[in-house]
N, C-alpha and C positions, 0 to 999 in steps of 0.2 A: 176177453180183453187181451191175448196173449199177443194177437197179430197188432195191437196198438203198443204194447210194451216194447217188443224185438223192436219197433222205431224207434224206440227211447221218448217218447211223448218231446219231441225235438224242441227245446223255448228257445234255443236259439238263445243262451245264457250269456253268449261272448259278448253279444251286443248289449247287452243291459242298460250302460252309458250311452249308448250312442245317441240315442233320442234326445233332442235338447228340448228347452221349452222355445217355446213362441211368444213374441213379443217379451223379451226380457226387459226388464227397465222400466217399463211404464211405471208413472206414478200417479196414485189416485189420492190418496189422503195425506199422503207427507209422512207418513208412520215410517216405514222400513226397517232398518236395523238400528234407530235411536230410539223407535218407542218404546215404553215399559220403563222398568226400573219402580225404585218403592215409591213414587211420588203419589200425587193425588190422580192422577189418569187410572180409569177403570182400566186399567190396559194388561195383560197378561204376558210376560216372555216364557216361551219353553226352550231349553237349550240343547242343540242336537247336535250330533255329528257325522249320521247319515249322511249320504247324497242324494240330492230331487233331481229326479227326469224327468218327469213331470205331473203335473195334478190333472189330465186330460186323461179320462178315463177309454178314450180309445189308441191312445200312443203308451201309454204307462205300462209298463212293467210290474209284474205282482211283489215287488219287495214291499217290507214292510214301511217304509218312509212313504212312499207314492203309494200305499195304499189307508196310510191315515188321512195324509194332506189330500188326498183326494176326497175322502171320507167322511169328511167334515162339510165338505157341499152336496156330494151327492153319495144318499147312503146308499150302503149294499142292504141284501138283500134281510142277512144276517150277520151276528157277529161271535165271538166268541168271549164270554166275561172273566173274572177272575179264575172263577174254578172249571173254565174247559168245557161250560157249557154251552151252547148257539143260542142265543135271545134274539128276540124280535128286534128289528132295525126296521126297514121298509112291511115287510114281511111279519103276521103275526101268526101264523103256521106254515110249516113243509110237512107235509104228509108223503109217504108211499105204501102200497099194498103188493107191489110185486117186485120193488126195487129195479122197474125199468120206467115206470112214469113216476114222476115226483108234482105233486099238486102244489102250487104256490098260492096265499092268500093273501095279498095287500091288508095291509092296515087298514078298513075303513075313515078312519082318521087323517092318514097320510093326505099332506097337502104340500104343492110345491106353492115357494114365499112369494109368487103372485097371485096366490087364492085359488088357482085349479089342483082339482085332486089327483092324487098319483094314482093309475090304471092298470091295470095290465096290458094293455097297448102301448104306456113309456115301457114295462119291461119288453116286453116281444121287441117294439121298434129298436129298442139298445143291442139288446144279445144280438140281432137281424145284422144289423148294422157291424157290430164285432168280428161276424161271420165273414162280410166281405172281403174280395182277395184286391180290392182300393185301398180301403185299410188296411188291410193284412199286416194286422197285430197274431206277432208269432207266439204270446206267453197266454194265449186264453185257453186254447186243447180243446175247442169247440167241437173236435169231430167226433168225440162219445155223441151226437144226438143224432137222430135219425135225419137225413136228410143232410147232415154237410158230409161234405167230401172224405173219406178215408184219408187218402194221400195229405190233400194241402189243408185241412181242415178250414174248408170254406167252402162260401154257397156262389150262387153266377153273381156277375157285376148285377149293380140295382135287384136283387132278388125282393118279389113283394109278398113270399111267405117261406117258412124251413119246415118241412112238416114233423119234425121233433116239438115244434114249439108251437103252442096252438091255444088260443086265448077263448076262455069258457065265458067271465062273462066280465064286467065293467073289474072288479079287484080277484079274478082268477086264473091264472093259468097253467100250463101242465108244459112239463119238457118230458120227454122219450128219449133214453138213451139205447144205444146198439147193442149192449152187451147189460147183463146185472151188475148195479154199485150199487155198494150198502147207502142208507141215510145219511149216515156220518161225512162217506166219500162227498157227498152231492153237495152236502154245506157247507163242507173245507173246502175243496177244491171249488166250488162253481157258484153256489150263492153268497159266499161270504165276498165274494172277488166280485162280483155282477154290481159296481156302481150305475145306477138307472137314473139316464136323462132327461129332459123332460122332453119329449115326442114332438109336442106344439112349437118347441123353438126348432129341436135341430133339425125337422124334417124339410125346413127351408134350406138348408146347406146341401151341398151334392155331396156326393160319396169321399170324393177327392176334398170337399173341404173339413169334412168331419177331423181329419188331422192339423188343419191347419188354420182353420176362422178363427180371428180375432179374439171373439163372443169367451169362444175356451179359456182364454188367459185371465177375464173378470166377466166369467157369468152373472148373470142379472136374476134368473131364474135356477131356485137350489131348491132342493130338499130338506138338506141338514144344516145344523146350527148356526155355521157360521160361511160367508163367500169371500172369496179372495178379491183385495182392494191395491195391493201393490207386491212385487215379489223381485226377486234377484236369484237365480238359483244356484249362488257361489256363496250367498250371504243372508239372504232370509227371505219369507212366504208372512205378510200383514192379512189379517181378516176382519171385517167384520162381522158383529152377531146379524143372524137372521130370525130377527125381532118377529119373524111370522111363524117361526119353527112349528111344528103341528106338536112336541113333546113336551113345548114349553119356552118359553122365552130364553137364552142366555142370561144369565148376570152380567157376564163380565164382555162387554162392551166389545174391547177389543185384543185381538190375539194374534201374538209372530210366533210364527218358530225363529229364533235366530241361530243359524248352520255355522257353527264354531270348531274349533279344532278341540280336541278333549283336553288338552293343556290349559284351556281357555275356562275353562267351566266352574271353577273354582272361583277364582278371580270374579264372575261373574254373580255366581252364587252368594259371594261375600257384601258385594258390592247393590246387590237388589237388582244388577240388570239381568239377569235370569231368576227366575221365578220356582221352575219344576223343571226337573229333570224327568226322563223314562229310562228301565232298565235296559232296554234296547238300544235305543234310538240316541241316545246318551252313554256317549264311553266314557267315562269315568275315570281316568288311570286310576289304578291301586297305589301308585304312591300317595296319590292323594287323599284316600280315603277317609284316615285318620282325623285329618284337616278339616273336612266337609262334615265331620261326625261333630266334631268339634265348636262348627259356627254355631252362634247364639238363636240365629234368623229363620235358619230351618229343619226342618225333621229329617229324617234319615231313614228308610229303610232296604232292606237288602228281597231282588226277587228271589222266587223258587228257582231251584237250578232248570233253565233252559235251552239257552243257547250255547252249544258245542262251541267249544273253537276243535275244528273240526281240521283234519290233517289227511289228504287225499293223494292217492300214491297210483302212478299211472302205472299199469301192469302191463299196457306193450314196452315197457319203458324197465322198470322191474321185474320181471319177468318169473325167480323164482318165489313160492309162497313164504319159502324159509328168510330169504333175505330181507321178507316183509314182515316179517314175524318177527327178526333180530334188532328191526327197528321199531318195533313197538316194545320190546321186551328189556331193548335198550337203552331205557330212558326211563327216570323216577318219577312220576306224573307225582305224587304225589307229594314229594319234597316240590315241586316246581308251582301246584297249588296253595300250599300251607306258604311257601317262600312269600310267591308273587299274589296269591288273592288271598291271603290271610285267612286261606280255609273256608272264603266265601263259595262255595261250590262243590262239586262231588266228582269221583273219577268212577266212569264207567265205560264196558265195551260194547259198542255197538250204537246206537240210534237212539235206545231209550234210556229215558229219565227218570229219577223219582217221584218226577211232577206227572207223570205220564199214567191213565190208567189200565196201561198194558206191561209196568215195569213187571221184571222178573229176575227177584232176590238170588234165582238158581245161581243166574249169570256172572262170576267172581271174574270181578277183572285183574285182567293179567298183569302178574307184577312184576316192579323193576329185578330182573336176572341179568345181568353183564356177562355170568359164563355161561348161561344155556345163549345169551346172543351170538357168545364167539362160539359156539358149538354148531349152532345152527350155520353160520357162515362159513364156516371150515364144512361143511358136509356139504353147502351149495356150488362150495370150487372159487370161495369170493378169495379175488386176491387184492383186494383193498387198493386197486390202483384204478379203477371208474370214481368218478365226480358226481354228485347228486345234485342235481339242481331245486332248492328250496325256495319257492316265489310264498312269498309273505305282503301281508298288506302295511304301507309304511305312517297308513295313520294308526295302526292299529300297535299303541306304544308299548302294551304290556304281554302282548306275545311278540313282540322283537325279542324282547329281554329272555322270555320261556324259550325262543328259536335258539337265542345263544347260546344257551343251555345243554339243550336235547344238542346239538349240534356239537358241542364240547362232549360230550357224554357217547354219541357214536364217533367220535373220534377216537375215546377211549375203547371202544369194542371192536375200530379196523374197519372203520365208516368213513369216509371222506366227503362233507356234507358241504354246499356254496350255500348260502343265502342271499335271495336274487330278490331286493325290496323295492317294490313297485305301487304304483295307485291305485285305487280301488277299482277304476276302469280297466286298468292292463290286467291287473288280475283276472279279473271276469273275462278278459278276451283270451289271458292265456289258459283259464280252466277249459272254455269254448274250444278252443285249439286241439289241447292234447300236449302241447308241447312243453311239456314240464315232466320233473322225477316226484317232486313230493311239491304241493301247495296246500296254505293254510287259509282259512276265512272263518269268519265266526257264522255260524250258521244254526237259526231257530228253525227245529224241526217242530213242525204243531202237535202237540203230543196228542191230540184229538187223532189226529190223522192226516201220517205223513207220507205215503203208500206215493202218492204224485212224486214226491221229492226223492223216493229212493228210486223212482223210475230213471229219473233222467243222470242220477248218479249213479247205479248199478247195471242199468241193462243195454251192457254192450257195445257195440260200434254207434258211434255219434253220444254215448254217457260220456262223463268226468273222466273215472275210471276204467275206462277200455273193461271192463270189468264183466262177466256173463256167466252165471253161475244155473243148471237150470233147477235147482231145489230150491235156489234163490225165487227164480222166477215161477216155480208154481205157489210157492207159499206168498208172493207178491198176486199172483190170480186169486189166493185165498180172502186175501187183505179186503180186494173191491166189492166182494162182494158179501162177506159177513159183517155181522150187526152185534153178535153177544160178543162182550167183553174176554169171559176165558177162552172163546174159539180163537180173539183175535189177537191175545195175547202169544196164544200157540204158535201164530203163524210169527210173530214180529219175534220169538225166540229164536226160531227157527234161521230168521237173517240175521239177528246177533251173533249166533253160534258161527257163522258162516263167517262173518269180517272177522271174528276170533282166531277162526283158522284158518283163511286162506289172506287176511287182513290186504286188499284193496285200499281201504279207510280205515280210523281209529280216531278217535277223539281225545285231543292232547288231556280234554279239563273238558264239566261242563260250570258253566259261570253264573253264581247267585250275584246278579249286577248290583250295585247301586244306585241307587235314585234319592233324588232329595226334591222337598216342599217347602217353598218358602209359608212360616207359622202365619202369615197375612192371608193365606189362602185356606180354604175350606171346602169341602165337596172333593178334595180329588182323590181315584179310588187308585193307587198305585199300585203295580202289577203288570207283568209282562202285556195281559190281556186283560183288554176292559177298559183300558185307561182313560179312552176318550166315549166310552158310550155313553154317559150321562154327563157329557162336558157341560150341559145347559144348567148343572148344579152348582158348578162352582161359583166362587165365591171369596171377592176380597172382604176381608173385616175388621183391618187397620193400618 
């Protein structure tokens, strides 16, 4: 796997936004952004703050927003539930015996909501399709399997087989990767992400429409729970249940995300026009938190620390380790969490989490010292007259406040820091770039397995961080391809030690988010993960 890492497994992260939807506006049932609220409509709102690119599983991008809203029509393969484990979604086993073929088995069950069963020919014909260089969707990393291309990770235009992927019989098939990945690797990174089409509609489309019919904006034919009936992707995504679901019928009739600013969410929550929050998907400001703990209406709970706000420092850019070091060392993470998340969260160095089951107690993270910073700086030759350019994301209202902070706080060590506050698009185009000194984003690394994600942040020319370490990059070869927990713990120490000391990255905070339920609701299983795998349970019940 070395010669695919030195690529950096390229997703082409700049562009994240740029894919719009198609057909914005339609309206299908008149829901949009008024439906919901506590009235008598079976109707559900969830309030987010994400951004949709889109719910078209061959333009979409793997973040987490476009991989729920997609998710809800056409399932993946597998998913991952509360406790970090891969459960059946489409798929009721993945097997491998050598860690280069991974055997896939359909649900027997599985049926799309016109009554034809899901096959192994909708999966082969979807990934097949994935693979083409018509579509040429950059975030799928298709070329681990035998038979797409190294270089562009794709197969020829119209190709009518991949010989990685090869269908055994009506619910089985087998993919062949080039190099050994563990189980784990194969479900994070490739089945949990593999939304599957249904065969008999899209194979009417040419290659070139696959991006771009109609059909994509309000499928007729799903898998999963519920289909998309009207949407706006500045303002909300309407569904409804798909009363044929093969897991069970929906309760709740109908469901938006409604995409709000995180200011908004309270007001919303109080009001009954939000419903549920996600710790993710749902920013929550901390000043708020109190307030939301407080409504009569709904529950409250806090996730496990997952998501980083994660602080990336370009090394062609900063160049010595010690001045990266003065800025991690330079700054009190820990007053800034207890301050600003009210101690919802944990400070740690490097990638892993508590939540993680690779964390390692060894790992003391490094604490606020203001004179080993100016020690370190004075031995790099810093004479405190360069500017650091700080890109921060400007919905992201509670690490503004943290920015201002750390940023007063290296002023005090002989830091001269900007803070350069931009959209969630620029940012993504300017982590894409290179062109920055320090950028910040909140960022869920799968504590299952996150080996993909430090690829394209850690290794090298075309990464985040200009960043190339090669002890980094053999214990990143260890990653893909072990399976026992302590082997793989070993190796994920092995790259915390490394941002410890030669710090590329640092993780400001990691964040035990808030989420809330409105008490009308029942069935929902809150949690970074899992949230939506048994959505057909919930349930209004006053």
């Amino acid at each position: 796997m070395r010669k695919f890492w030195k690529k950096g497994f390229t997703l082409l992260l700049g562009t994240l936004l740029a894919v719009s939807l198609i057909g914005c506006g339609r309206s299908a049932d008149g829901t949009g952004s008024t439906a919901g609220g506590s009235g008598t409509a079976n109707i559900v709102n969830i309030g987010v703050t994400g951004s949709l690119v889109s719910f078209n599983p061959f333009v979409m991008d793997m973040s987490e927003m476009n991989h729920y809203s997609s998710g809800l029509m056409f399932l993946p393969l597998v998913e991952l539930d509360q406790n970090l484990n891969f459960v059946p979604m489409l798929a009721d086993s993945i097997t491998t015996e050598d860690n280069l073929t991974f055997t896939v088995h359909i649900d027997d069950a599985a049926t799309w909501s016109d009554g034809t069963p899901v096959t192994a020919a909708d999966v082969e014909y979807t990934v097949r399709r994935l693979c083409s260089p018509v579509v040429a969707n950059p975030y799928m990393m298709y070329y681990v399997f035998e038979g797409v291309d190294d270089e562009t990770g794709f197969v020829e235009e119209n190709a009518d087989s991949v010989a990685g992927i090869r269908i055994v019989d009506d619910k089985t098939i087998t993919f062949t990767v080039k190099s050994p990945m563990s189980l784990i690797s194969f479900e994070n990174g490739y089945a949990r992400y593999m939304h599957i089409l249904p065969k008999h509609v899209i194979e009417k489309f040419s290659e070139a429409e696959l991006t771009t019919n109609e059909w994509f904006s309000h499928p007729d034919v799903v898998s999963g729970p519920y289909m998309v009936t009207d949407f706006d992707p500045e303002h909300y995504v309407s569904y409804t249940a798909n009363t044929k679901y093969f897991k069970g019928a929906p309760k709740i009739e109908k469901l938006n995300f409604k995409i709000v600013e995180g200011s908004q969410i309270l007001a919303g929550l109080k009001s009954g026009e939000i419903d549920v929050t996600h710790p993710t998907m749902s920013n929550i400001p901390e000043t708020d938190y109190e307030s939301v703990e407080a409504l009569p209406n709904v529950t409250v709970t806090y996730a496990k620390p997952v998501t980083h706000q994660s602080v990336f420092i370009q090394t062609a850019n900063v160049t010595d380790k010690r001045v990266r070091e003065a800025l991690l060392c330079g700054i009190d993470r820990e007053k800034i969490l207890n301050d600003l998340m009210k101690g919802h969260g944990e400070i740690v160095d490097g990638f892993v989490s508590s939540v993680s089951p690779y964390y390692d107690s060894s790992i003391v993270p490094t604490k606020y010292d203001p004179d080993r910073a100016k020690s370190l700086l004075q031995e790099a030759g810093w004479d405190g007259s360069q500017i650091l350019r700080f890109y921060i994301n400007s919905s992201d209202t509670t690490f503004a406040n943290a920015a201002a902070i750390m940023v007063a706080q290296w002023a005090e060590i002989g830091i001269q820091v900007e803070i350069k506050t931009v959209d969630f698009a620029t940012l993504m185009s300017t982590a894409g770039s290179a062109d920055y000194d320090l950028l910040a984003v909140q960022y869920t690394y799968p504590p299952a397995d996150y080996s993909l994600d430090l690829v394209y942040l850690l290794a090298g020319e075309g990464s985040w961080t200009g960043y190339y370490d090669e002890e980094v990059a053999a214990a990143l070869d260890g990653v893909t391809t072990a399976s026992d927990t302590g082997e793989l713990t070993g190796y994920y120490r092995i790259i915390d030690e490394k941002m410890q000391e030669d710090v590329p990255y640092f993780s400001a905070y990691v964040i035990g988010a808030q989420s809330a339920t409105a008490t009308r609701l029942t069935g929902v299983e809150q949690g970074v993960y899992g949230f939506f795998n048994n959505i057909q349970n919930w349930e209004i019940v006053q």
